[in-house]
C-alpha positions as CSV (number, residue, x, y, z in Angstrom):
1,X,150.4,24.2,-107.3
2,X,151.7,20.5,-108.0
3,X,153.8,21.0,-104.9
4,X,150.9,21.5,-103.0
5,X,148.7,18.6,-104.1
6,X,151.6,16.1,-104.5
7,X,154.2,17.2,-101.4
8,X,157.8,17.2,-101.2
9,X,157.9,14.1,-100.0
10,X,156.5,12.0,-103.1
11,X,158.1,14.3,-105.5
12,X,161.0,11.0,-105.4
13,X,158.2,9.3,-107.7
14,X,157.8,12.2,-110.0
15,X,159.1,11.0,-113.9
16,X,159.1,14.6,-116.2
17,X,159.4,13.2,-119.5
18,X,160.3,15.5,-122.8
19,X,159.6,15.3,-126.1
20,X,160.3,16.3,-129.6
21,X,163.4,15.2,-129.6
22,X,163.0,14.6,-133.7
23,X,162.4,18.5,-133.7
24,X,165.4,19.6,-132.7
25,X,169.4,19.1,-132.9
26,X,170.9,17.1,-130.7
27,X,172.7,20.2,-129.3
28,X,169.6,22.0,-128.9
29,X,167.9,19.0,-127.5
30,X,170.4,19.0,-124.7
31,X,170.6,23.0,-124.3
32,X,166.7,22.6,-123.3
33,X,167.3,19.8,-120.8
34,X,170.1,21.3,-119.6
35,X,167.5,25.1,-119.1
36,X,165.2,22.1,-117.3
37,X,167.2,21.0,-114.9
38,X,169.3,23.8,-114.0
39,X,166.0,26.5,-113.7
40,X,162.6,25.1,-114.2
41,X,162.7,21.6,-112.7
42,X,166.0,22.1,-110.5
43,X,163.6,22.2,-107.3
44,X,162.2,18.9,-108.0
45,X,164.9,17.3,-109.2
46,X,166.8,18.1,-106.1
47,X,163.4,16.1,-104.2
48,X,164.3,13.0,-106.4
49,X,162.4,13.9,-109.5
50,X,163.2,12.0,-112.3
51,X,164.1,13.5,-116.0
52,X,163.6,11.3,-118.9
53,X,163.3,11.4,-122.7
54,X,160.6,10.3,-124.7
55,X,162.1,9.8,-128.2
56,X,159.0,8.8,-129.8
57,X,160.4,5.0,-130.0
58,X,158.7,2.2,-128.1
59,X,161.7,1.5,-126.2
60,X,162.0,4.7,-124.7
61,X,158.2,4.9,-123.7
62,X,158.8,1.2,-122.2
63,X,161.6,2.5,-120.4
64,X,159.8,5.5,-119.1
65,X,156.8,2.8,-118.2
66,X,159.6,0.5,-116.3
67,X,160.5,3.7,-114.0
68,X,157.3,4.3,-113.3
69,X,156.5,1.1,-112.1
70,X,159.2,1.0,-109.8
71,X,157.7,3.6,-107.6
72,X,156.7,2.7,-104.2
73,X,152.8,4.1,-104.0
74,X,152.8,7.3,-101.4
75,X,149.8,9.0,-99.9
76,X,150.0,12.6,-101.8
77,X,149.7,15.6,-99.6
78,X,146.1,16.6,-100.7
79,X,145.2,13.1,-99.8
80,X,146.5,13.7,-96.4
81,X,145.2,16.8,-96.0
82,X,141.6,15.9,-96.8
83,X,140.9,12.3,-95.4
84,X,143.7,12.6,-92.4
85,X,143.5,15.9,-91.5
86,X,139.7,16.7,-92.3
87,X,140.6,19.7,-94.0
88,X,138.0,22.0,-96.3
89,X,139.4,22.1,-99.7
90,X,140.2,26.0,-98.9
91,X,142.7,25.1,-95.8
92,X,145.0,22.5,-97.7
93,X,148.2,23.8,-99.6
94,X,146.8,23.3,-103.0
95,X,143.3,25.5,-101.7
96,X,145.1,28.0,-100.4
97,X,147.9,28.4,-103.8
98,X,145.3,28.3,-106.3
99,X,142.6,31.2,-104.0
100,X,145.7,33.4,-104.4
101,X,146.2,32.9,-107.7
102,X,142.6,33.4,-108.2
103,X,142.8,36.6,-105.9
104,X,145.8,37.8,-108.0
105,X,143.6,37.7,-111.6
106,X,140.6,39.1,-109.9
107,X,142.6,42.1,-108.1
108,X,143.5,42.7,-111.6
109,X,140.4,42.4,-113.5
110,X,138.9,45.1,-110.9
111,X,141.7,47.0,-111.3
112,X,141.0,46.8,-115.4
113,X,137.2,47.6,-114.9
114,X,137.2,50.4,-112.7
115,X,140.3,51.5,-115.3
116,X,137.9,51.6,-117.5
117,X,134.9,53.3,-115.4
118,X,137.2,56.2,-115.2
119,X,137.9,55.9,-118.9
120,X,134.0,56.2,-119.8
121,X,133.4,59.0,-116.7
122,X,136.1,61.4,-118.3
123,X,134.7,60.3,-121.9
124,X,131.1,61.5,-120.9
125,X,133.0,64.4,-119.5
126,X,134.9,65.6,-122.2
127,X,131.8,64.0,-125.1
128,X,133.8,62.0,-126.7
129,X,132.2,59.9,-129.4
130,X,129.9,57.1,-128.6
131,X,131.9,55.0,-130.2
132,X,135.0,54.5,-128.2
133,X,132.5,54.9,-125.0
134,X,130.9,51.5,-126.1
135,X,133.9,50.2,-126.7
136,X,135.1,51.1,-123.3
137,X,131.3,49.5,-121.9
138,X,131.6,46.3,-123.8
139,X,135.3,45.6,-122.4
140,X,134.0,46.1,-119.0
141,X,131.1,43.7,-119.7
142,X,133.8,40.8,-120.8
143,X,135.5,41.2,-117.6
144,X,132.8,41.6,-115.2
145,X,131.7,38.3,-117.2
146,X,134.7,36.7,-116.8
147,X,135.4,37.3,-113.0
148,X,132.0,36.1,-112.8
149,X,133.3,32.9,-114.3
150,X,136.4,32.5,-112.4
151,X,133.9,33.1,-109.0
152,X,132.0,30.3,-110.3
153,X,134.5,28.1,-111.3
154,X,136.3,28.1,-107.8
155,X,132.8,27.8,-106.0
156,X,132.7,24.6,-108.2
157,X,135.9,23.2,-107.7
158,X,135.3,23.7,-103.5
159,X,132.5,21.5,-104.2
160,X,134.2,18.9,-106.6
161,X,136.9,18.3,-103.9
162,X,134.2,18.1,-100.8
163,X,132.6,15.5,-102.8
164,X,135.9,13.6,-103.7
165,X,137.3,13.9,-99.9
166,X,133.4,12.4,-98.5
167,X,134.1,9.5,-101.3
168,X,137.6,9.0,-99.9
169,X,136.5,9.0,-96.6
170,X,133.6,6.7,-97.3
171,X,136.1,4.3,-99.2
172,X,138.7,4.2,-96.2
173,X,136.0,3.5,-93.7
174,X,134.9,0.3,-96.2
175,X,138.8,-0.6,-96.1
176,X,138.8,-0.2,-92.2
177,X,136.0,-2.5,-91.7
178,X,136.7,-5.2,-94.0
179,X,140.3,-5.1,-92.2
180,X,138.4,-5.7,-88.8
181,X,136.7,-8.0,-89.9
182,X,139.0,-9.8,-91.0
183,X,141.0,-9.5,-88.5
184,X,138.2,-11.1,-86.1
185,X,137.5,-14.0,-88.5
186,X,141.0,-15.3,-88.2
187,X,140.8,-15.3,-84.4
188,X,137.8,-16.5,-84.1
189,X,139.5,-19.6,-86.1
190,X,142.2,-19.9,-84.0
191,X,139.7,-19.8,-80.3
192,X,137.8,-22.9,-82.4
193,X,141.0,-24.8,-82.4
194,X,141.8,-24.3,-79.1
195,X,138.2,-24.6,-78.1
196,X,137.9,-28.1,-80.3
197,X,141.1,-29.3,-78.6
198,X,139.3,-28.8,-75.2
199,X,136.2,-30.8,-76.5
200,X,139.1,-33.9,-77.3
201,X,140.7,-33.3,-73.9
202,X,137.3,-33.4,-71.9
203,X,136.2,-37.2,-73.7
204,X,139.1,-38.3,-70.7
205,X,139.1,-35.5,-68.5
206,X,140.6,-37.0,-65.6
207,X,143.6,-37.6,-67.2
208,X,143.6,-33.9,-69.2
209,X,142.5,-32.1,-66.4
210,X,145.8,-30.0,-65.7
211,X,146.0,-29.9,-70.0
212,X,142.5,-28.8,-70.2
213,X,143.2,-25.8,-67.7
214,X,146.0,-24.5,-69.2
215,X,144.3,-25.0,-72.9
216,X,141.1,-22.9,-71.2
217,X,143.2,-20.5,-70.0
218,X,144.9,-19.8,-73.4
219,X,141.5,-19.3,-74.7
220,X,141.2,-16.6,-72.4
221,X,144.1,-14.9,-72.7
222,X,143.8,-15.0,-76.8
223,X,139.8,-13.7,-76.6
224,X,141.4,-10.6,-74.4
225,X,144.4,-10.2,-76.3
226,X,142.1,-10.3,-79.8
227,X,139.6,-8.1,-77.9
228,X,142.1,-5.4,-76.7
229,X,143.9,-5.4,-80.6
230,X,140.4,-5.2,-82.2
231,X,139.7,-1.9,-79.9
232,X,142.9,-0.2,-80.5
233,X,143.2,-0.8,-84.3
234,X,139.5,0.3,-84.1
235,X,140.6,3.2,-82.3
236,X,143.6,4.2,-84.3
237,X,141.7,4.2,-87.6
238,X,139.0,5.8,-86.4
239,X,141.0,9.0,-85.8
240,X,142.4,8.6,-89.6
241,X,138.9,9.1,-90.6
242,X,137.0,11.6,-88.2
């Protein structure tokens, strides 16, 4: 699941830190790491994950802090997924990993509760005490009620996301336009120059005249070339977003 939201490719900015170092020997300290690296983390670590220990000392927290900060900031593959690729929360990596988890425990709570349907048929059957048929009932309640929960709490998390990936989308579009805008502003300054320099080359424009072309003419080319550079930024970012 953290491979799916994050990707392989910013996994290089990953830090795992461990702790309790004060909890353990020395030797057992670095047996754990060692179990870390080699097994649980090896995948990562391979991807440029970084393993570091937290000794419960402020300089080891500061240098943990320092690594961190180096990081370049990377666009995490859910990120991606959502705002760049428009995806539904249920057709990116991480929607698709945790459904099948989810699909995995409720396969096995149905498996549990008819289980116990036969258990309480064949109990009716053979008139057992009504004791261990309640039993039997109330156990099949709890997981009826709790694949009930876990159906709920996906339908909630699809929503979460939707409403996180609109807010992304809405706060790229803001970024977009204040860019463009920006972006125009500082033309705009420079075509005032050059349109101001005209004004000056006009007060004796007999003697300017071949100047004042050639300034025009600049003016031109720069309104087209600002014009064509608006529309294709305009255009590029506009696929990021739809």
């Amino acid at each position: 699941m953290f491979r799916e939201l994050c990707g392989e490719k910013t996994l290089k900015n990953i830090v795992l830190m461990t702790n309790m170092w004060g909890q353990v020997t020395p030797q057992q300290g670095a047996d754990r790491e060692r179990q870390l690296k080699d097994k649980h983390f090896k995948a990562a670590i391979e991807k440029g994950a970084r393993l570091c220990r937290h000794t419960n000392t402020p300089e080891s927290a500061r240098a943990i802090l320092g690594t961190i900060l180096k990081n370049r900031p990377v666009v995490l593959k859910i990120q991606r997924e959502l705002v760049d690729e428009q995806k539904d929360i249920e057709r990116t990596g991480a929607g698709k990993e945790l459904s099948r988890e989810i699909c995995k425990v409720m396969v096995k709570y149905q498996s549990n509760i008819k289980e116990l349907e036969e258990g309480i048929r064949q109990g009716a059957a053979e008139d057992e005490d009504g004791e261990s048929r309640d039993e039997m009932e109330e156990e099949k309640r709890r997981l009826e009620e709790e694949a009930e929960r876990l159906r709920k709490d996906l339908e909630d998390m699809k929503s979460k996301f939707e409403e996180a990936r609109r807010e992304m989308e809405r706060r790229v579009k803001a970024r977009i336009g204040e860019q463009l805008k920006r972006m125009k502003e500082e033309h705009e300054e420079e075509i005032q120059r050059y349109e101001k320099m005209v004004k000056e080359l006009e007060r004796d424009a007999q003697g300017n005249a071949v100047r004042i072309k050639s300034v025009r003419k600049i003016i031109e080319e720069l309104r087209k070339r600002v014009e064509e550079e608006l529309r294709e930024k305009a255009s590029r970012w506009k696929c990021i977003v739809m």
